[in-house]
N, C-alpha and C positions, 0 to 999 in steps of 0.2 A: 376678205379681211385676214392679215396674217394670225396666225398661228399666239402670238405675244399682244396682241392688243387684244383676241380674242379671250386667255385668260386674263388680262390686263382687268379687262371689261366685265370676265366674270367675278374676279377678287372686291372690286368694288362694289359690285350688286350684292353680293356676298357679304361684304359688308356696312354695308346701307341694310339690309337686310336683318343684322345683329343689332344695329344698332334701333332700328324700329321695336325687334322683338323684346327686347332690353328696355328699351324706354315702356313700352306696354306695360310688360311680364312683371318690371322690380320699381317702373319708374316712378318716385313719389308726386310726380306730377297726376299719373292716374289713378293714383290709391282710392281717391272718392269715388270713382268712375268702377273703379275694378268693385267698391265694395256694392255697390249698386247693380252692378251687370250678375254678381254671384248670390245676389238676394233674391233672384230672378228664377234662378231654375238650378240643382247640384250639376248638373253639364256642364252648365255655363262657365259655373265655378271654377269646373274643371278645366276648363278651355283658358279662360282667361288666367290662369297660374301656370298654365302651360306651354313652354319654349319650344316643344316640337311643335304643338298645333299654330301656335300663331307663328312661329317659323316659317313655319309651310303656306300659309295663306300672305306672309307677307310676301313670300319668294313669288306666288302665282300672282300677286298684284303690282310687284316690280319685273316680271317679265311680258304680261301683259303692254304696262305702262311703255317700259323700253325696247322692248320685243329687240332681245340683244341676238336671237338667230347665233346659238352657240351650239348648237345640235347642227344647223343647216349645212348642207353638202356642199362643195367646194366649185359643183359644176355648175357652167352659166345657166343650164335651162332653168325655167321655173318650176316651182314644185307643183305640184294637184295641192287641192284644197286639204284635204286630209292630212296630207303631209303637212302642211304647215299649219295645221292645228297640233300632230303629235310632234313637231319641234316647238310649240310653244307648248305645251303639257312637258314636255323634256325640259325647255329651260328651267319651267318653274318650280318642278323638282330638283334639277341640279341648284339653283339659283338657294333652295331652302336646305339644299347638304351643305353647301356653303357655306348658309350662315348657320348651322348647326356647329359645322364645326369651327368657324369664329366662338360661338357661345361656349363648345368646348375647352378650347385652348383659352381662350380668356380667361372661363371659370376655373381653371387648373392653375389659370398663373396667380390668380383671386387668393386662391387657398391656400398658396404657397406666400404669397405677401402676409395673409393672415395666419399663418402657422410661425412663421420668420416673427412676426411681430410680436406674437405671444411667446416666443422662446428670447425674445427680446427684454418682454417687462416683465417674467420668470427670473431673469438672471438680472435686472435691477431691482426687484424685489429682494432677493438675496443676496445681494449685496448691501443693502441700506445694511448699517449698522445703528442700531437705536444704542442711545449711552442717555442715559438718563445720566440723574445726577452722582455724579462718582462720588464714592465714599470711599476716603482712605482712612487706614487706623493712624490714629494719630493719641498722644501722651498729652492731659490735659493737667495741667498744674493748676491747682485752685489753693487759693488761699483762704 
């Protein structure tokens, strides 16, 4: 496999990867499911709020699935068994630095839309000018 389809191949586990940890870790579709799993045991708790751990287990359950052989050696022989367990333990840790660092860079750009945003409605805040109702002096002639 060249060189470009092999990270080709890892960018997308990589991010299939995030995208699982994400849907998990934040996604309102599992909130009932997260609140139940954390009722369970404080580990649990701690597991399922957490994008390293379930990172990593999703990285070793999409290299498993697609055993993308991103570690494997370039020569035709086959490997021993061994070896192709510790390149499938390799992928699945590369596969879960992957999506770490998708969850990074995403969450950095997150912070950055929501800091932009609030320096946004800061400065139309202070802008609004409230005028209630003007009163000018004025000369009233009564007869």
């Amino acid at each position: 496999m060249s060189l470009g389809r092999t990270l080709m191949r890892f960018a997308f586990l990589a991010a299939i990867g995030h995208q699982i940890t994400y849907t998990l870790v934040e996604g309102g579709i599992f909130a009932d499911t997260r609140e139940r799993i954390s009722a369970m045991h404080p580990k649990l708790d701690e597991f399922i709020h957490c994008h390293l751990c379930v990172g990593t287990w999703s990285g070793i359950v999409l290299a498993g699935v697609y055993r993308p052989n991103l570690l494997a050696d370039a020569v035709g022989e086959r490997p021993s068994g061994v070896r192709r367990v510790a390149d499938l333990i390799g992928d699945a840790f590369l596969i879960a630095l992957g999506t770490r660092l998708w969850n990074e860079v995403l969450g950095l750009m997150r912070r950055e839309v929501q800091l932009k945003q609030r320096t946004v409605e800061a400065v139309e805040r202070a802008d609004e000018i409230r005028i209630e109702r003007p009163s000018m002096p004025a000369i009233s002639v009564r007869t």
